[in-house]
N, C-alpha and C positions, 0 to 999 in steps of 0.2 A: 046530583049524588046517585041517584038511581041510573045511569045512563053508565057512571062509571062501576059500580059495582056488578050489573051485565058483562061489563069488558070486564073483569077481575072471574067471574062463573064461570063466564064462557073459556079465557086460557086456561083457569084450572082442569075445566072437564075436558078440554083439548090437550089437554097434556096427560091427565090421566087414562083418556083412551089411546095414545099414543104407545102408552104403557102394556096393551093387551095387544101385541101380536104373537105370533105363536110361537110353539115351546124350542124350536129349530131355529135359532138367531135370533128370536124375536119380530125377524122379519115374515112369517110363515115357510119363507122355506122348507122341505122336508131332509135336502140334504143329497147327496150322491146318492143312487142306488147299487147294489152289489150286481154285478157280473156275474152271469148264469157259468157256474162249476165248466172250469178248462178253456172258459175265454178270457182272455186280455185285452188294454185297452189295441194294442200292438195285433193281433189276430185280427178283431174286429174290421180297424181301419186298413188293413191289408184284406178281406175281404172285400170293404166297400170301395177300394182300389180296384180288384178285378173287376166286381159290378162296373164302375166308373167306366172302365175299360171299354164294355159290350156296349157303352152309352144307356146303361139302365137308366142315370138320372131322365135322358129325355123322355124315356117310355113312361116314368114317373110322372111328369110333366103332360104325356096325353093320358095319362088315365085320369088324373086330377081335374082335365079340362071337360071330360065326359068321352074321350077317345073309345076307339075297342082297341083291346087287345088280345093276342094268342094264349091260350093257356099257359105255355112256356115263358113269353113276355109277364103274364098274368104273375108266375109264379117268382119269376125276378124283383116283378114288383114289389110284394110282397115280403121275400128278403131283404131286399135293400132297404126298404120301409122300417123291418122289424129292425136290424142289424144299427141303422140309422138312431131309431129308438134309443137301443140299448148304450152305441156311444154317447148321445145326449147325456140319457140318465142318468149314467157313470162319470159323466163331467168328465172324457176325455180329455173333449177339446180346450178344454182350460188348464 
């Protein structure tokens, strides 16, 4: 009797913290972010087209792996990075 009344607490309290995720789906999610004023999902990824273009992804690629880089590479970086971000955020790509 004791053995099954364990199994009976335990899915209760498994179900009722089930029940506490967070206030965005309940899954914690927080949801799309908004889009810094006069960009688009459409601007964005046409940005990170050109970057794509110069092969920024690779220069990405050596600075993650501990590479140097040129200040100008430096600073591609860093755009594409940022730019990258913001499509994520925005859940373009979905």
């Amino acid at each position: 009797m004791r053995g099954s009344l364990a199994v009976v607490l335990v899915t209760v309290l498994s179900g009722a913290l089930q029940g506490c995720g967070g206030a965005a789906g309940g899954n914690g999610d927080p949801g799309a972010k908004p889009l810094p004023p006069g960009e688009s999902c459409g601007s964005i990824r046409s940005e990170l087209n050109r970057l794509d273009s110069k092969g920024v992804p690779a220069e990405v690629e050596r600075a993650s792996n501990g590479g140097k880089l040129s200040a100008p590479q430096r600073a591609d970086v860093d755009k594409y990075n940022d730019l990258l971000n913001q499509y994520l955020g925005a859940r373009c790509h979905v």
